[in-house]
KEVEX-486289 format. One record per residue (C-alpha): residue in one letter; x, y, z; residue number from 1. Coordinates in pm, 1 decimal. Each point is the difference from the previous one (the first is absolute). Layout:
BEGIN
- A;X;Y;Z;NUM
...
END
This chain:
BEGIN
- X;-20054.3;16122.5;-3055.7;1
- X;-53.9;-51.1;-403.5;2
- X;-29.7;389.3;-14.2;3
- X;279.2;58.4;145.9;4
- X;187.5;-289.2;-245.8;5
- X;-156.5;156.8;-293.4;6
- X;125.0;354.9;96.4;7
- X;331.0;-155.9;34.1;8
- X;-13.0;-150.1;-330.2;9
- X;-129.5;316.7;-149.9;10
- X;313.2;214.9;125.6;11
- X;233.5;-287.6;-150.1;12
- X;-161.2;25.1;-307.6;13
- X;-15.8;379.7;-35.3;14
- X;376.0;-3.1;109.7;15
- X;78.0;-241.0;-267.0;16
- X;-171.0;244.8;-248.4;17
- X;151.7;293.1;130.7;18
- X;318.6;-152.1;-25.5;19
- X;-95.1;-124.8;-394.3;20
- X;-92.5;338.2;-62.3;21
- X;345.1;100.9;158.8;22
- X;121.0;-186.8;-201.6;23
- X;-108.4;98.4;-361.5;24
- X;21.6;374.0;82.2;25
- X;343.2;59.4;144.0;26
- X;161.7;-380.5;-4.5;27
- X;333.8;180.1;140.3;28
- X;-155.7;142.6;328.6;29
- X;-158.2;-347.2;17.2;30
- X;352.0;-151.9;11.1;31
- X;160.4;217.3;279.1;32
- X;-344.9;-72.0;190.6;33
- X;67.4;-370.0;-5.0;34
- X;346.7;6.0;54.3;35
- X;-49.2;254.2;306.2;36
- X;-231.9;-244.0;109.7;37
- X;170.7;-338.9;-15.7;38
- X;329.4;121.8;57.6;39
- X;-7.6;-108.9;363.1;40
- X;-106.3;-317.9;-49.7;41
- X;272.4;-43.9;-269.6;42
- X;252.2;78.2;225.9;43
- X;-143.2;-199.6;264.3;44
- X;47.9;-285.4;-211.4;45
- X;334.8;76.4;-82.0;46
- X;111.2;-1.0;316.1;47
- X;-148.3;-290.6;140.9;48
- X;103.2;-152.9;-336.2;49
- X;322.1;115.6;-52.4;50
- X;152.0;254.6;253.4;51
- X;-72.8;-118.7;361.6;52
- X;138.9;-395.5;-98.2;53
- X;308.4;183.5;-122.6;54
- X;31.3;192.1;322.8;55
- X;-84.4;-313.3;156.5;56
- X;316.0;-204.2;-201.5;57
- X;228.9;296.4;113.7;58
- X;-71.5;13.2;315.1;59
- X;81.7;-391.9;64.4;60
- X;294.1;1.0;-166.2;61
- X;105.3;340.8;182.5;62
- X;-80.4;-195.7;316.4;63
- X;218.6;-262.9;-81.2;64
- X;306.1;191.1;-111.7;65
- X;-75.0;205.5;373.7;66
- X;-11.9;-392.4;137.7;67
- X;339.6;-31.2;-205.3;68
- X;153.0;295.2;106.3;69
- X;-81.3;-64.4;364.0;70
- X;125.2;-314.5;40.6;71
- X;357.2;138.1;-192.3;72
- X;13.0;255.9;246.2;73
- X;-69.4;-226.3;289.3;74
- X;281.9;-272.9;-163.4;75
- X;234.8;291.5;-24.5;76
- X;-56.7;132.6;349.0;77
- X;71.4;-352.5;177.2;78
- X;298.7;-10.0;-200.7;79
- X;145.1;330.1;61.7;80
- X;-83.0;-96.8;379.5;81
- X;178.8;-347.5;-24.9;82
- X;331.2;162.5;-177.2;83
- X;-26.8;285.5;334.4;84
- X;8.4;-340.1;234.6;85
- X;305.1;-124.0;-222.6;86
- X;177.8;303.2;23.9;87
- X;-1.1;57.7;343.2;88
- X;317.6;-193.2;85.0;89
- X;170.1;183.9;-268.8;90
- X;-91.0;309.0;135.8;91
- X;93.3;-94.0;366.1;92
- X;347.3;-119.0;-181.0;93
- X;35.8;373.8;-142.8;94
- X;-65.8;156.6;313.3;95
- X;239.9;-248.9;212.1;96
- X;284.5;69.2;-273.2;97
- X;-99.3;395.2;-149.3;98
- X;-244.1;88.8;289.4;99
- X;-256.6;116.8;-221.7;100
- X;-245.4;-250.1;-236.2;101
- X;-29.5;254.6;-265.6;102
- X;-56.3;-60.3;-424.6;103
- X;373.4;119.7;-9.4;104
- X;99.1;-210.2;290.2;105
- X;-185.4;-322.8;-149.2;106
- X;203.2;73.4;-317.6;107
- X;297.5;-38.8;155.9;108
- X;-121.0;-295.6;209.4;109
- X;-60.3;-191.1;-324.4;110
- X;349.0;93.1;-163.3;111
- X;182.7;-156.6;310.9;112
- X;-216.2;-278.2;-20.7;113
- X;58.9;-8.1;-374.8;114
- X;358.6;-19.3;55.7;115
- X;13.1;-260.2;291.5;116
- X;-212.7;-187.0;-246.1;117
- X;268.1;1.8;-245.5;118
- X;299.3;-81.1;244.3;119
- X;-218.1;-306.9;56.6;120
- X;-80.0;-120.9;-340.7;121
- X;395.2;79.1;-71.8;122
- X;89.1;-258.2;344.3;123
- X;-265.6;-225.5;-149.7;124
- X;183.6;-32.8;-302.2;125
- X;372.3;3.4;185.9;126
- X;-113.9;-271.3;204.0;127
- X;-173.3;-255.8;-303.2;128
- X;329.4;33.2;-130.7;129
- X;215.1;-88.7;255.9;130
- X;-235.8;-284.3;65.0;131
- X;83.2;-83.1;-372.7;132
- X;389.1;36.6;50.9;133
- X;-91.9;-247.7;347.9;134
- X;-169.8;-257.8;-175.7;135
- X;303.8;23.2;-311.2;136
- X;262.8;-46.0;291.1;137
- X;-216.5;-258.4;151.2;138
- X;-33.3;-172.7;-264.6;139
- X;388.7;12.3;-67.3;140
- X;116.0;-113.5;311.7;141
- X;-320.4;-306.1;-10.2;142
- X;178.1;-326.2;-101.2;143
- X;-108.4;-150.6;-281.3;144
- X;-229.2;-286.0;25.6;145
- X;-227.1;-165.4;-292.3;146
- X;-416.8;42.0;53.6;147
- X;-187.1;-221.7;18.0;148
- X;-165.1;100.2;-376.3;149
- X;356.0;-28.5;-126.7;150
- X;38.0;-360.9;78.7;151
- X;-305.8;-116.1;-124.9;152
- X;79.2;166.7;-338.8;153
- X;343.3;-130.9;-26.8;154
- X;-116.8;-392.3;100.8;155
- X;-278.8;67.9;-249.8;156
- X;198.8;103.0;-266.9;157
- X;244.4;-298.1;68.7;158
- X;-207.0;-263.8;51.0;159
- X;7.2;-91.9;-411.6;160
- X;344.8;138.0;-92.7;161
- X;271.0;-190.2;-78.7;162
- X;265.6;-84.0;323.5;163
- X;318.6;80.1;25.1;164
- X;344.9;3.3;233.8;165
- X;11.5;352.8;192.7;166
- X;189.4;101.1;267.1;167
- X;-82.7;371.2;253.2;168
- X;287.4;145.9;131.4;169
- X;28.3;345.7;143.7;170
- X;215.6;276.9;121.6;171
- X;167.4;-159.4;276.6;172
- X;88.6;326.6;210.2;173
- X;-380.1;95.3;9.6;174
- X;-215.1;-192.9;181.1;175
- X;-334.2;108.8;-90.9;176
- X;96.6;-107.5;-365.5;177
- X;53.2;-369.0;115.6;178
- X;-315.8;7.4;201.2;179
- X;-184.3;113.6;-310.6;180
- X;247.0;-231.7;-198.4;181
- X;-117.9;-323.4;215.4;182
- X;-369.5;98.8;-45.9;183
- X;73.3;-20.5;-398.9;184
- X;168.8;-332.9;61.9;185
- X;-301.6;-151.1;174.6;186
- X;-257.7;97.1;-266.0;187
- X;198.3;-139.7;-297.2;188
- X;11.7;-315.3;226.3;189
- X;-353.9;-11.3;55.5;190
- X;-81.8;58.4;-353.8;191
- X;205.2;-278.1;-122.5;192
- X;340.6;124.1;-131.0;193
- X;308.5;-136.3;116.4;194
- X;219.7;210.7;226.6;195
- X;328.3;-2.7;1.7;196
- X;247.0;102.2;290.9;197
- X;219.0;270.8;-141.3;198
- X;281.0;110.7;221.1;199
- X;214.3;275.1;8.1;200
- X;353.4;-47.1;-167.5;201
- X;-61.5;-419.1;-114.9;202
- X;218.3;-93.6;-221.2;203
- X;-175.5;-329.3;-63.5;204
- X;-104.6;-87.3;-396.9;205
- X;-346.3;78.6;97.8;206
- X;75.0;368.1;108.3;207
- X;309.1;73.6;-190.2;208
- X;-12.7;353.7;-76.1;209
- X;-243.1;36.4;268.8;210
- X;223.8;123.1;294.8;211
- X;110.2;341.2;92.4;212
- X;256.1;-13.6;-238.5;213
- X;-222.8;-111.6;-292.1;214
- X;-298.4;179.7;-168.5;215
- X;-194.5;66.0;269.6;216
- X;255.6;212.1;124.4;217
- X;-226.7;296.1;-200.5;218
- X;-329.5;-31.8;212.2;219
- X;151.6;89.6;317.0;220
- X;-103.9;329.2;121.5;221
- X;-246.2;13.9;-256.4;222
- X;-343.0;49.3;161.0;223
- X;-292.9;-216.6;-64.8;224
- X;-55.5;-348.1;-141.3;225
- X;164.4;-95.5;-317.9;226
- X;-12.8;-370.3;-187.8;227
- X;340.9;-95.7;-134.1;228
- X;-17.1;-261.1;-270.0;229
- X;257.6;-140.7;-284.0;230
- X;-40.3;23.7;-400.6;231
- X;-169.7;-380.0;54.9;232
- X;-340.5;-46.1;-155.9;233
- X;-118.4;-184.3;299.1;234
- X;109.0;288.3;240.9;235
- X;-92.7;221.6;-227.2;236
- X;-398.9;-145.4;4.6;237
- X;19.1;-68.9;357.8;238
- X;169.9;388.3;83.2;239
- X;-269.3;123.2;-282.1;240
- X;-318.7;-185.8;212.9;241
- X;128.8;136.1;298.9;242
- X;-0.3;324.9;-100.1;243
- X;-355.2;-11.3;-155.2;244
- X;-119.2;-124.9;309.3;245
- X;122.6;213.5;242.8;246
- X;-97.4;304.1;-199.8;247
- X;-412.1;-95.1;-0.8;248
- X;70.6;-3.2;409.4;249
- X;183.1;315.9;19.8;250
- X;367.2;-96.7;0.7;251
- X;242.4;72.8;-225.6;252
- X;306.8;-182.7;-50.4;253
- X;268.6;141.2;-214.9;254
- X;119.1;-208.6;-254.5;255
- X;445.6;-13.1;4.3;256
- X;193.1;-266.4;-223.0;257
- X;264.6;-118.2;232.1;258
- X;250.7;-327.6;-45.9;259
- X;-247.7;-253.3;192.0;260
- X;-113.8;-342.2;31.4;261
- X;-358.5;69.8;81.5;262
- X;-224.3;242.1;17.1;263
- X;88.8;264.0;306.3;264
- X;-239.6;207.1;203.1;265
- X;240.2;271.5;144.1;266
- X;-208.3;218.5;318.7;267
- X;203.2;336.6;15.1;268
- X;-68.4;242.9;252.9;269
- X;-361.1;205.8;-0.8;270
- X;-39.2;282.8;-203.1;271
END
């Protein structure tokens, strides 16, 4: 057993000088001889090293783009199959109205329905606008009433103002106008002003001027509400309040200088 480890340690060693010897007599063969030699190996390394984790990096990520792909082409086919299952009934329409379901045929499907879709957007819009015109007539032929909103506003806003004689009249051939005209009446009377009865034609001191003959004479036929009132400070504050008032609720009463006693709420026919 040590003979045979010396002989093996005597080849080594003559190697070695062989290869020293190599090496001081033609260094350039000596060279090639080791890189022939250790070339595998070198690559070896390189690839374990280098190369084959590379290949390795690729591959996954090839993999995954396939994975990608796959599931793309899988989304894409269930689509495709789900617009075939939505376009059955178009192409049973086609046949029942061309008797073929062709691409040509479908084409022309889709401009009929194209145009039956705009004949219905184009009623759509005919028919919001008669409702419109409806509701405008509606709203016409409605009497006039005040809301609920409206009287709080106007007692609110004459809870604190300064009192005064008024009378309401209205147009006496209408008879929605004295409807609306009594509602007036009763809200002035509940917020604290004094009514006055006006009648038509009076020639009394308190409504001289006032009759159908006098200055009134001007508001009939005149739609709306107007508030009559003499060049008097007092009806001028009272007519001025009024007005104020009636405007923050939505009312407007149009101011006309006539020959009068007291202030005059006149109810004309609706607008």
């Amino acid at each position: 057993m040590k003979s045979s480890e010396k002989s093996v340690v005597r080849k080594t060693e003559e190697i070695i000088d062989d290869f020293l010897d190599l090496w001081r007599r033609r260094r350039m063969l000596c060279i090639v001889v080791c890189v022939v030699v250790l070339a595998p190996s070198i690559f070896s390394v390189i690839q374990q090293v280098v190369v084959i984790p590379s290949l390795k990096g690729a591959t996954a990520s090839a993999t995954a783009d396939l994975a990608t792909a796959r599931r793309q082409v899988d989304q894409k086919t269930a689509r495709i199959q789900e617009l075939e299952i939505e376009l059955t009934p178009f192409r049973t329409l086609a046949i029942e109205k061309f008797n073929k379901a062709d691409a040509e045929t479908l084409k022309a499907l889709a401009a009929t329905m194209a145009s039956l879709q705009r004949d219905y957007t184009e009623s759509l819009t005919k028919i919001s606008s008669q409702q419109v015109q409806i509701e405008t007539l509606r709203a016409k032929t409605l009497p006039r009433s005040l809301t609920a909103d409206q009287r709080t506003k106007i007692l609110q806003g004459l809870r604190t103002a300064p009192k005064g004689v008024v009378s309401v009249t209205a147009d006496y051939t209408d008879t929605e106008a004295n409807d609306y005209a009594r509602q007036i009446e009763r809200l002035l009377t509940e917020a604290g002003l004094s009514i006055s009865a006006y009648v038509h034609g009076a020639t009394g001191d308190d409504d001289k001027g006032l009759g159908l003959g006098g200055g009134l004479l001007m508001n009939l036929g005149i739609p709306g509400v107007a508030i009559n009132f003499a060049d008097d400070p007092q009806q001028l504050q009272c007519a001025g309040t009024l007005q104020q008032v009636f405007k923050q609720a939505g009312l407007e009463l149009v101011g006309r200088k006539a020959p009068t006693k007291k202030v005059v709420i006149w109810v004309g026919q609706k607008p």
